[in-house]
C-alpha positions as CSV (number, residue, x, y, z in Angstrom):
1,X,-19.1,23.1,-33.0
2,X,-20.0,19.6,-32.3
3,X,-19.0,17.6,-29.5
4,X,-15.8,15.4,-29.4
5,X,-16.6,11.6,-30.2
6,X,-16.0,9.9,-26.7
7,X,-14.4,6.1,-26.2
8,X,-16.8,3.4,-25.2
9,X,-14.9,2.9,-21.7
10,X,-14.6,6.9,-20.8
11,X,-11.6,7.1,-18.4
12,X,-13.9,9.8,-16.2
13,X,-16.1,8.7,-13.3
14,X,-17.8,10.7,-10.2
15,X,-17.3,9.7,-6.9
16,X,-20.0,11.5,-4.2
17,X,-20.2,15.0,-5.8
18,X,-16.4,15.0,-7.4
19,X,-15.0,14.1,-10.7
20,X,-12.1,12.2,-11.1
21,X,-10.1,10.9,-14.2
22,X,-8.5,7.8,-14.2
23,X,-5.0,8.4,-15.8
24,X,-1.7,6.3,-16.2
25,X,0.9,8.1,-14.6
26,X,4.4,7.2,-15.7
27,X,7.3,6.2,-13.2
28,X,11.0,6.6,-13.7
29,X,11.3,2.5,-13.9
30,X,9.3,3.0,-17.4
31,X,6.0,1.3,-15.7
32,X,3.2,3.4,-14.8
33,X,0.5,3.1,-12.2
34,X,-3.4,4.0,-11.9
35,X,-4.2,7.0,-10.3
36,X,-7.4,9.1,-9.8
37,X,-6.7,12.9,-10.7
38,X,-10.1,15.3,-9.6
39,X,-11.2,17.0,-13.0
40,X,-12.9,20.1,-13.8
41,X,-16.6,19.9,-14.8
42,X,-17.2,22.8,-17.2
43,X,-13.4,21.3,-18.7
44,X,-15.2,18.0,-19.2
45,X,-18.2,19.8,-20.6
46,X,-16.3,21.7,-23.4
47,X,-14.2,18.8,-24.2
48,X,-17.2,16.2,-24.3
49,X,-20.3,17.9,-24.1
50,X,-23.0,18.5,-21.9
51,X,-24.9,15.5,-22.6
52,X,-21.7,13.1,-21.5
53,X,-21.8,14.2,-18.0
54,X,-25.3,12.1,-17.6
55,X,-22.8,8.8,-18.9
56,X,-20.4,8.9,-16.6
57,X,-20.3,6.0,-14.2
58,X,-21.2,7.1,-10.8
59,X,-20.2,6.1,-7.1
60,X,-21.5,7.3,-3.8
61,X,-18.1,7.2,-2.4
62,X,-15.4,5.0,-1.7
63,X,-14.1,1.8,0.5
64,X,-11.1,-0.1,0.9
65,X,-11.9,-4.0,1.0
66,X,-8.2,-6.2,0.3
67,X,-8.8,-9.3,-1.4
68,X,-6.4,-10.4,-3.9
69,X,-8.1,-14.0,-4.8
70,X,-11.6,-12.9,-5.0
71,X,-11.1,-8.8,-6.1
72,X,-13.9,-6.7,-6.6
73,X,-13.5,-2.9,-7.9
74,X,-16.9,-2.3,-6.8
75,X,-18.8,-2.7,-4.1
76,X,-22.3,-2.0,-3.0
77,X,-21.9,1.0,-5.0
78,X,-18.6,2.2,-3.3
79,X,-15.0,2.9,-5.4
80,X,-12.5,-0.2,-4.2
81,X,-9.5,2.2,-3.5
82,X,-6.9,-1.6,-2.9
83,X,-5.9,-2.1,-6.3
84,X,-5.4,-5.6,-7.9
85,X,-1.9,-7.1,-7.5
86,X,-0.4,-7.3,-11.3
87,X,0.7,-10.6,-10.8
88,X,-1.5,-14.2,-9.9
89,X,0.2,-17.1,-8.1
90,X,0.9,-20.5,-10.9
91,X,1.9,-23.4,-9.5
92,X,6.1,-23.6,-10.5
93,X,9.3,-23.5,-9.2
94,X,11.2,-20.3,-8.8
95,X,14.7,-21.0,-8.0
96,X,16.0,-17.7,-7.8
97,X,13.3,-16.4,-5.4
98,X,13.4,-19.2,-3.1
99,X,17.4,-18.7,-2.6
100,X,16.5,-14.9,-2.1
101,X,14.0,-15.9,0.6
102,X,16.6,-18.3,2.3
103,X,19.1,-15.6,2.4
104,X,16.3,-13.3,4.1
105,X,14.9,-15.1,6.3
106,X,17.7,-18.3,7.0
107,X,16.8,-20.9,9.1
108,X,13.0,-19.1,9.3
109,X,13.0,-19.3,5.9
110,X,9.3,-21.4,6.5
111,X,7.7,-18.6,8.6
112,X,9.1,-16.7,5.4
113,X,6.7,-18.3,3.3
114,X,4.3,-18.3,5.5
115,X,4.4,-14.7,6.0
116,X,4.0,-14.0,2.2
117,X,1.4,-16.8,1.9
118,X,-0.9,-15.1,4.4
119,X,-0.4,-11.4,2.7
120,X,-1.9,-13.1,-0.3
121,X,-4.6,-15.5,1.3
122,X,-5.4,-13.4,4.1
123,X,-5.1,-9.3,4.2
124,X,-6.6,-8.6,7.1
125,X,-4.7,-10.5,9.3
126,X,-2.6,-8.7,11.9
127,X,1.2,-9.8,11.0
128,X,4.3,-8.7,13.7
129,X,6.2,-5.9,12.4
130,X,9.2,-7.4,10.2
131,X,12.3,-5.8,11.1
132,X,15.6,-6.4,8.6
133,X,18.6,-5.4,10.6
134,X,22.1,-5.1,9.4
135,X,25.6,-3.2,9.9
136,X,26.4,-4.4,6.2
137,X,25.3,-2.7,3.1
138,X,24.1,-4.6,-0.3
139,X,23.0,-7.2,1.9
140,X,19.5,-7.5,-0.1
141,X,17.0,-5.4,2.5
142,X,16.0,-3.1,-0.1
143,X,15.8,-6.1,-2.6
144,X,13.2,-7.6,-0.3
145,X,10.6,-4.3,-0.2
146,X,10.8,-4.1,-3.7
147,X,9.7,-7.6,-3.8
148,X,7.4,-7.4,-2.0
149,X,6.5,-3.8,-4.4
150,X,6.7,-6.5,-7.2
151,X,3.9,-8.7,-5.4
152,X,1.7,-6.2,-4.1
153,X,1.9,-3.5,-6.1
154,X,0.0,-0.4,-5.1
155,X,-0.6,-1.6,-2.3
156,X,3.0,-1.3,-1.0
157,X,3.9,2.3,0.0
158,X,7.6,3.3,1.1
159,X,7.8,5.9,3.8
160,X,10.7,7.7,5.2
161,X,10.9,8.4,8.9
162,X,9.2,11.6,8.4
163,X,6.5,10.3,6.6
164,X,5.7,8.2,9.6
165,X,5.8,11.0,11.9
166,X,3.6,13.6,10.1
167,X,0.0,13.8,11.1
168,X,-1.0,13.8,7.7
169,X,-1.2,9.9,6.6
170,X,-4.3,9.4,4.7
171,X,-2.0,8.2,2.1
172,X,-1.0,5.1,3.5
173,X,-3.6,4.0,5.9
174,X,-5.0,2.3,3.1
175,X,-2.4,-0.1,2.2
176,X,-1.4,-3.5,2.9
177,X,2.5,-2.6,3.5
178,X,4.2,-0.1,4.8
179,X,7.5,-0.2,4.2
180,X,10.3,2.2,5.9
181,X,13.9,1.7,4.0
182,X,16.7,3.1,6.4
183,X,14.3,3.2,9.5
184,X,15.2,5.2,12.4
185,X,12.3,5.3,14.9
186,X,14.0,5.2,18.5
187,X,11.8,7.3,19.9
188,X,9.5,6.1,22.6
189,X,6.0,7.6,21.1
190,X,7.7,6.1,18.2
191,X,7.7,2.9,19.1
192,X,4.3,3.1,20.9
193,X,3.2,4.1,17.6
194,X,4.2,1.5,15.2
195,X,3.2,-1.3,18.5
196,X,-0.3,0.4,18.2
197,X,-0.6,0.1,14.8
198,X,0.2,-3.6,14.1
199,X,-2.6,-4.6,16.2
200,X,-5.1,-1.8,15.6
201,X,-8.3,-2.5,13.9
202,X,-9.1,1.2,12.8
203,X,-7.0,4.6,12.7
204,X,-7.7,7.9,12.4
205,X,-6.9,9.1,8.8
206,X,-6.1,12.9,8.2
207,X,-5.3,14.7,4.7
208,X,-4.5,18.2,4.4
209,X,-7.4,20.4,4.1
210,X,-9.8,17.7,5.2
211,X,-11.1,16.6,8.7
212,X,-9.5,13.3,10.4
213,X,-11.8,10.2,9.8
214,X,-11.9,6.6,11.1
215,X,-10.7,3.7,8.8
216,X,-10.5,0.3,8.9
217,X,-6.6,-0.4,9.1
218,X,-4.9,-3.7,8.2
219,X,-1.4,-2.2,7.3
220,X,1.4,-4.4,8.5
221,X,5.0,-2.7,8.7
222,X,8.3,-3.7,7.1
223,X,11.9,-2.2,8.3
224,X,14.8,-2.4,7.3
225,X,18.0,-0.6,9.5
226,X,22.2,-0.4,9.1
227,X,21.8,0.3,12.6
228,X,21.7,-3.4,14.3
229,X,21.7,-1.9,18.0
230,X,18.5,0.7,17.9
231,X,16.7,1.5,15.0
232,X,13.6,1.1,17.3
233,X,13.0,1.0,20.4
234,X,12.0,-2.9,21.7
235,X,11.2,-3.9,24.9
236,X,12.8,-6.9,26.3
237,X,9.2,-9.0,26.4
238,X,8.1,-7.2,23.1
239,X,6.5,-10.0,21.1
240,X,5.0,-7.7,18.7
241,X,8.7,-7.5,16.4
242,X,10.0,-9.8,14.3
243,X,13.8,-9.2,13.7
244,X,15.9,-10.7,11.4
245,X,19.8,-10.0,10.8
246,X,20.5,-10.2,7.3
């Protein structure tokens, strides 16, 4: 039986020893986003043929580099796990957005922009942790991250509280934001946590059934909280928070 006929840009690709397929996977919005799924080689064989396996684009392993104005999916012959953003700035007027902004951030509403300016210009950049605090619901918190989900696109990732805890983090230690929707992280190590984080420069990433590594980190955390009085724990000289009462 002859082999199936193959498209010119094949969706498989090896990274180190492993082969992965790049598939659309669909999302209850009706969008979809790019994910890498590890395949079966003697599959790949009987569906393609032996001879494909030799055409299959090939990387030694992969890196995490952010850069949203100057993007490369390769480099040095490494994967580029930070996805491109789906969107690219124009110069405009957005009415709508702007009034948003103001009603986030108020009479800040320039450190605002400056805050989202520097996420695009300048990922690496350590940013204070934004905290969105209020006793009111529908006040727009949630609105905000998914903004900011809008902007960034996989490279936003909402945690719960658990999430944040668990030793097993390798899915988000590669992302620009981490966002945590109803936060409640009063816990001391908590808070020495997240203060560690927003100025670290690597952290140790651990999956299950793999060792912990080192990474390069330059995640920056957004929270949002119903609980005005202690949804974390700050220090009265803690310059490391920005809080804002929506």
């Amino acid at each position: 039986m002859p082999a199936k006929t193959v498209k010119r840009e094949s969706p498989y690709l090896r990274v180190g020893t492993t082969i992965y397929k790049r598939v659309r996977q669909p999302l209850s919005s009706g969008r979809s986003v790019e994910t890498l799924i590890p395949w079966n080689v003697e599959t790949l064989r009987q569906d393609y043929g032996k001879s494909y396996l030799a055409r299959i684009p090939k990387y030694d392993g992969f890196c995490t580099v952010p850069d949203h104005t100057n993007y490369r999916p390769e480099i040095n012959g490494f994967l580029n796990r930070y996805e491109p953003i789906p969107f690219q700035p124009v110069d405009s007027i957005f009415p709508h957005i702007h009034d948003f902004l103001v009603h986030i951030f108020g009479e800040q509403v320039e450190l605002g922009y400056d805050y989202l300016q520097l996420l695009y210009l300048r990922p690496l950049q350590r940013l204070p942790v934004l905290l969105l605090v209020s006793d009111e619901r529908n006040t727009g918190k949630t609105t905000f991250l998914n903004l900011l989900k809008s902007i960034f696109g996989g490279n936003v990732t909402f945690n719960t509280n658990e999430d944040f805890r668990s030793q097993f983090n390798d899915d988000w230690t590669g992302k620009l934001l981490i966002c945590v929707d109803e936060v409640l992280l009063n816990r001391r190590e908590d808070s020495e946590r997240i203060k560690n984080l927003s100025t670290a420069r690597s952290y140790k990433a651990e999956a299950k059934g793999r060792d912990r590594r080192e990474v390069e980190f330059f995640g920056k955390f957004v929270l949002c909280s119903n609980n005005e009085r202690n949804p974390v724990l700050i220090e009265a000289a803690e310059t490391r928070y920005w809080v804002r009462r929506v």
